[in-house]
C-alpha positions as CSV (number, residue, x, y, z in Angstrom):
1,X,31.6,-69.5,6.8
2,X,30.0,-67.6,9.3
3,X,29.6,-68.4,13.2
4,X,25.9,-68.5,12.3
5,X,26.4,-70.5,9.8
6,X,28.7,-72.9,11.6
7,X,26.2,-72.9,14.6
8,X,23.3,-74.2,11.8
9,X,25.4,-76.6,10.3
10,X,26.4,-78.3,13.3
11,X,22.4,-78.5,14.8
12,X,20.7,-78.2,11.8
13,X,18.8,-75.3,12.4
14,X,19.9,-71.9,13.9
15,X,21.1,-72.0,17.4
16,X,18.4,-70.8,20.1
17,X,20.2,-67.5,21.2
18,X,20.4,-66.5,17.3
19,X,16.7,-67.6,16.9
20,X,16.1,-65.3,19.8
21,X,18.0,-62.4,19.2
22,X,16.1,-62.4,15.9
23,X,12.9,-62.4,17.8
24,X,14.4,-59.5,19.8
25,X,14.5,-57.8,16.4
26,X,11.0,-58.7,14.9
27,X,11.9,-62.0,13.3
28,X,9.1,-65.0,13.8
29,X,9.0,-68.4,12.8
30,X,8.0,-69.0,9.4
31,X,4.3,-70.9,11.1
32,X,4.0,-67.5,12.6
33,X,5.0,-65.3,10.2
34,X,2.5,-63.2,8.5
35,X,4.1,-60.4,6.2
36,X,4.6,-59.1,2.9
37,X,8.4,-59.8,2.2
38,X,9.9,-63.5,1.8
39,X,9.9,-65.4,5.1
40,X,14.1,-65.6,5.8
41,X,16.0,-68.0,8.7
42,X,16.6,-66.4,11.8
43,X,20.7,-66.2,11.0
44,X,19.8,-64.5,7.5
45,X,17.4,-61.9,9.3
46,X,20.1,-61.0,11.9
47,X,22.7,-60.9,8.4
48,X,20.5,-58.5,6.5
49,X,19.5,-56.5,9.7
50,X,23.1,-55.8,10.7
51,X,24.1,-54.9,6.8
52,X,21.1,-52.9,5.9
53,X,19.4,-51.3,8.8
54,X,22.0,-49.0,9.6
55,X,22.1,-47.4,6.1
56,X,18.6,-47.3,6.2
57,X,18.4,-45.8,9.6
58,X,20.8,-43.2,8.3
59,X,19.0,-42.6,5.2
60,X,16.2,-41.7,6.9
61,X,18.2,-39.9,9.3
62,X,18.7,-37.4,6.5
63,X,15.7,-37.2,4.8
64,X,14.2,-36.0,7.6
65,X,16.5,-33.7,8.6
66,X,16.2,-32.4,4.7
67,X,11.8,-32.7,5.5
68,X,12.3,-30.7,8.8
69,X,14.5,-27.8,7.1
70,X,12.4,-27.5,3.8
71,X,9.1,-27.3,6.0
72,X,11.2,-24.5,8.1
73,X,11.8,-22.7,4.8
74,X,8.2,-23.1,3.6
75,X,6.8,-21.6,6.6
76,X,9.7,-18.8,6.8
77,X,8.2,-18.1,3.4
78,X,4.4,-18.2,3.9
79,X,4.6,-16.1,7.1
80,X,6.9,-13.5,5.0
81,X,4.1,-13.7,2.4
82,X,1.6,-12.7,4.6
83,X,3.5,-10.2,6.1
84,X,3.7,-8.4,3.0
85,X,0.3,-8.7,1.8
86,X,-0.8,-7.5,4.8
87,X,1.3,-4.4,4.0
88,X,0.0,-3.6,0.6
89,X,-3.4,-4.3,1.6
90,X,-2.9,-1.5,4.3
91,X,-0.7,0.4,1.5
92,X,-3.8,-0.1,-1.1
93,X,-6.6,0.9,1.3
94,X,-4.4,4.2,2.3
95,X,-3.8,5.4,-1.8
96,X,-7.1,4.6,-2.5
97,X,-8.6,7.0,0.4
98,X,-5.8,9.7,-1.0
99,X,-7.1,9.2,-4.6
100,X,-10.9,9.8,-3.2
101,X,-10.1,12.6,-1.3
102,X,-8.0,14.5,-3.9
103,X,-10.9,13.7,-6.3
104,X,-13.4,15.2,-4.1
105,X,-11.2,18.4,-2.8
106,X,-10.7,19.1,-6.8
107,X,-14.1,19.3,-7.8
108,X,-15.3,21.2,-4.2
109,X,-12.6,23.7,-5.0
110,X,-14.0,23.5,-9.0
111,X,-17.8,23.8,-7.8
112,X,-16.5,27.3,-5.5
113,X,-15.6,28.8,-8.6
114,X,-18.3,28.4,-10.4
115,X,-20.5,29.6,-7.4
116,X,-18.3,32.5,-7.4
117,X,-18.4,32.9,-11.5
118,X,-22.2,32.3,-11.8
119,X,-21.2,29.3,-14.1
120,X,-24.5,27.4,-13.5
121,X,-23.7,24.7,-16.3
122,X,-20.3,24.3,-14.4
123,X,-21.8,23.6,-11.1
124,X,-24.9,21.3,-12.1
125,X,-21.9,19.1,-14.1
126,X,-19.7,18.9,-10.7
127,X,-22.4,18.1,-8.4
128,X,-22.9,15.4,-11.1
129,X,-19.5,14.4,-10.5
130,X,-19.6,14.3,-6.9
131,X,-22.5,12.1,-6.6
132,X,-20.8,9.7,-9.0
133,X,-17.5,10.0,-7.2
134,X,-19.4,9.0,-3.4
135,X,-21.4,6.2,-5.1
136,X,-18.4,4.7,-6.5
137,X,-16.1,4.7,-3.3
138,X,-19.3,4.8,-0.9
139,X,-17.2,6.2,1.7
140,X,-19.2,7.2,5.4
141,X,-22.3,9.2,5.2
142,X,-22.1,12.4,5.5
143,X,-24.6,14.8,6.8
144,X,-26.6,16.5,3.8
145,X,-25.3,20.0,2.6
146,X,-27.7,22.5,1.7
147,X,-28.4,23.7,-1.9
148,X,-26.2,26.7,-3.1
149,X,-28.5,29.3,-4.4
150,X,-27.5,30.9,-7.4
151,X,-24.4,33.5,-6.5
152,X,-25.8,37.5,-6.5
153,X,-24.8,39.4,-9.7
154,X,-22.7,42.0,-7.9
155,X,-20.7,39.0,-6.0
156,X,-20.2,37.6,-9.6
157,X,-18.8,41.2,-11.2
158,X,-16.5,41.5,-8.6
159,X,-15.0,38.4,-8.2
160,X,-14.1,39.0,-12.2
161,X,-12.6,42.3,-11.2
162,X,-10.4,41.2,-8.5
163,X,-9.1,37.4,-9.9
164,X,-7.0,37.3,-6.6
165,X,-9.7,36.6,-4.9
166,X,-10.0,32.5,-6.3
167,X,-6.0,32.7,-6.9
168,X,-4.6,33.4,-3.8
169,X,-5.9,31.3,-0.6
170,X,-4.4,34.1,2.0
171,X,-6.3,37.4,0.3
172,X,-9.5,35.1,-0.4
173,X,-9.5,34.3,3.7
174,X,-8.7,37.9,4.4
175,X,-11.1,39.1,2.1
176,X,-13.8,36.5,3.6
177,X,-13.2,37.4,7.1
178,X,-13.7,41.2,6.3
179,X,-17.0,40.8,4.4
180,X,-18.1,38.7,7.3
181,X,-17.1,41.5,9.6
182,X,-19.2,44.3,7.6
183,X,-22.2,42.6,7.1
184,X,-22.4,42.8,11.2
185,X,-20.3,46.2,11.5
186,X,-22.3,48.2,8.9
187,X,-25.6,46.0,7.7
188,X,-26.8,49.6,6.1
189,X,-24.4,49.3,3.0
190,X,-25.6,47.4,-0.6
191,X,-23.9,44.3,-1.8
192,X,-21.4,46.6,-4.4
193,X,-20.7,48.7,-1.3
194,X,-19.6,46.3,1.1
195,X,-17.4,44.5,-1.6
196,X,-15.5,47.7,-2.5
197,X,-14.7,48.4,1.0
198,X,-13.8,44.9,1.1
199,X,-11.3,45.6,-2.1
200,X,-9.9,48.6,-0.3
201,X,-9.4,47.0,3.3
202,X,-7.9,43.8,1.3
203,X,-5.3,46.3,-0.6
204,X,-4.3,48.4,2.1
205,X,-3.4,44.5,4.2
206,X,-1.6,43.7,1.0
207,X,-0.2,46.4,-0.7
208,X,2.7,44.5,-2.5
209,X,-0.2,42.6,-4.3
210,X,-1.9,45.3,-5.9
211,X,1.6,46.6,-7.7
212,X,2.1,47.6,-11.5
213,X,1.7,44.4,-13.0
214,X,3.5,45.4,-16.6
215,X,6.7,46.8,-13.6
216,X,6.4,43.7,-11.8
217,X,6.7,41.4,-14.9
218,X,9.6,43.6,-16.2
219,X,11.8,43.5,-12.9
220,X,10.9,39.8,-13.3
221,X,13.3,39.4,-16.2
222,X,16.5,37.6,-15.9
223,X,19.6,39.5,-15.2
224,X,22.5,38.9,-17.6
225,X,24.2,35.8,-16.3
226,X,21.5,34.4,-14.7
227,X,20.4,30.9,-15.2
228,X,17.3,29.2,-15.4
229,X,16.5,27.0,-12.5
230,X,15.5,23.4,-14.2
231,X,12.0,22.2,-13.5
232,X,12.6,19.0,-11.5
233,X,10.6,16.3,-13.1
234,X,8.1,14.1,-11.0
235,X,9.0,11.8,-7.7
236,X,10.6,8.7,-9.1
237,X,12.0,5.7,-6.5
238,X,15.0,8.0,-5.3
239,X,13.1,10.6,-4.0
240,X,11.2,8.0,-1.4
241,X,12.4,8.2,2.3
242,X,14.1,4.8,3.3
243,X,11.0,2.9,5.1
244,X,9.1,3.6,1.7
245,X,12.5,2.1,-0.3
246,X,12.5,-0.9,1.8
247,X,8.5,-1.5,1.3
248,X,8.8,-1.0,-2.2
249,X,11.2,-3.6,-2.4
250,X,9.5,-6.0,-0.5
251,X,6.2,-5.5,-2.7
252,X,8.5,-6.2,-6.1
253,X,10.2,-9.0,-4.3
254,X,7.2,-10.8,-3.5
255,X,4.0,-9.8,-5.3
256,X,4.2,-11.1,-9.4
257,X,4.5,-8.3,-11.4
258,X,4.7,-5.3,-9.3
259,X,6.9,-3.1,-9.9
260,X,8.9,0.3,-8.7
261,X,6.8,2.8,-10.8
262,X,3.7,1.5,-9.9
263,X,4.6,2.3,-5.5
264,X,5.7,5.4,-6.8
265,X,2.6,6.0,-8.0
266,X,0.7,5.3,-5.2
267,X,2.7,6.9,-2.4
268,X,1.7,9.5,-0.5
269,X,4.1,12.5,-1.3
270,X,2.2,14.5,0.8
């Protein structure tokens, strides 16, 4: 038997320091007692609070030191996530401005040509093009360019004659800056005139250029022994720089279905 126990026996009832060290522990008096549970003595209170609350207290003593470190994690998580959809957001924005301006350089550079072939048909189709291309993106407006009139005939002959002038960038500036230089320098001479001085200033600046083209092709030939170089093949995850490796990763890691090929194709290699 217990000392509580004893103590009840002996006064028929709970002694007054049990009764109140219950009290001291939330117990009450069953005409005061108001809860859910089954009203219990003031000795079988204290028995079941000394027995149970401390594994209770330690139970919950370790689920929320379990809550606290799965919301740490959770957070850790969500604020990595945001992290790196705030990267590929900025990583999206940049390829799609690439992808617009490499668009619209290619068909300028397309429409040049056919100014400088006379290809009306090709030019009306690229300003199509264009238009489509800047409603679709809608980039910042841009001040209005004025029409292209259609190119002289003698401009058109002579580009055909001399096809370095739309293949090579360095002749065509040369070539440019010269004609531009004429027209002020000797404003007397005809269209055909000032283009064939043009020709000659352009092949005395660049002699090498204006070689025997069937002697040229033939001292291109292999020499016995010699190996073809192998044409690398296109930019695959290997050839990114480090920082790109690591933000690739993270994108695969953490966005659903992304994967290597698809950063590689929207890196700037430039």
């Amino acid at each position: 038997m217990s000392e509580a126990e004893i103590t009840e026996t002996e006064n028929s009832g709970p002694a007054p320091e049990i009764v109140e060290r219950a009290r001291r522990l939330g117990w009450r008096p069953q005409e005061e007692y108001n809860g859910r549970r089954e009203w219990v003595p003031a000795d079988k209170f204290i028995e079941t609070a000394e027995n149970e609350l401390p594994v209770l207290r330690e139970n919950f003593r370790r689920l929320d030191s379990r809550y606290v470190k799965d919301v740490g994690e959770l957070n850790s998580k969500i604020t990595e996530m945001q992290e790196v959809l705030k990267d590929f957001r900025e990583f999206a924005s940049g390829s799609e401005k690439r992808a617009y301006e490499k668009a619209k350089r290619e068909l300028l550079e397309k429409r040049d040509v056919a100014v400088a072939h006379a290809d009306t048909e090709t030019f009306k189709q690229v300003d199509r093009e264009l238009e489509e291309l800047d409603k679709s993106v809608k980039p910042k407006a841009e001040p209005e360019k004025p029409k292209v009139d259609a190119p002289d005939p003698a401009i058109t002959s002579w580009v055909a004659e001399n096809p370095w002038f739309t293949t090579d960038s360095t002749m065509m500036a040369y070539a440019k800056a010269q004609d531009t230089f004429l027209m002020t320098a000797k404003p007397g001479l005809s269209v055909a005139e000032r283009l064939a001085e043009v020709k000659e200033r352009t092949k005395k600046e660049f002699p090498e250029k204006f070689g025997n083209p069937k002697r040229e092709q033939a001292s291109s030939v292999a020499e016995p022994g010699a190996q073809a170089v192998p044409r690398k093949k296109g930019k695959t995850y290997d050839d990114l720089p480090p920082e790109a490796k690591a933000a690739c990763d993270k994108f695969v890691k953490t966005i659903p279905g992304y994967k290597r090929e698809d950063y590689v194709k929207e890196y700037d290699w430039s």
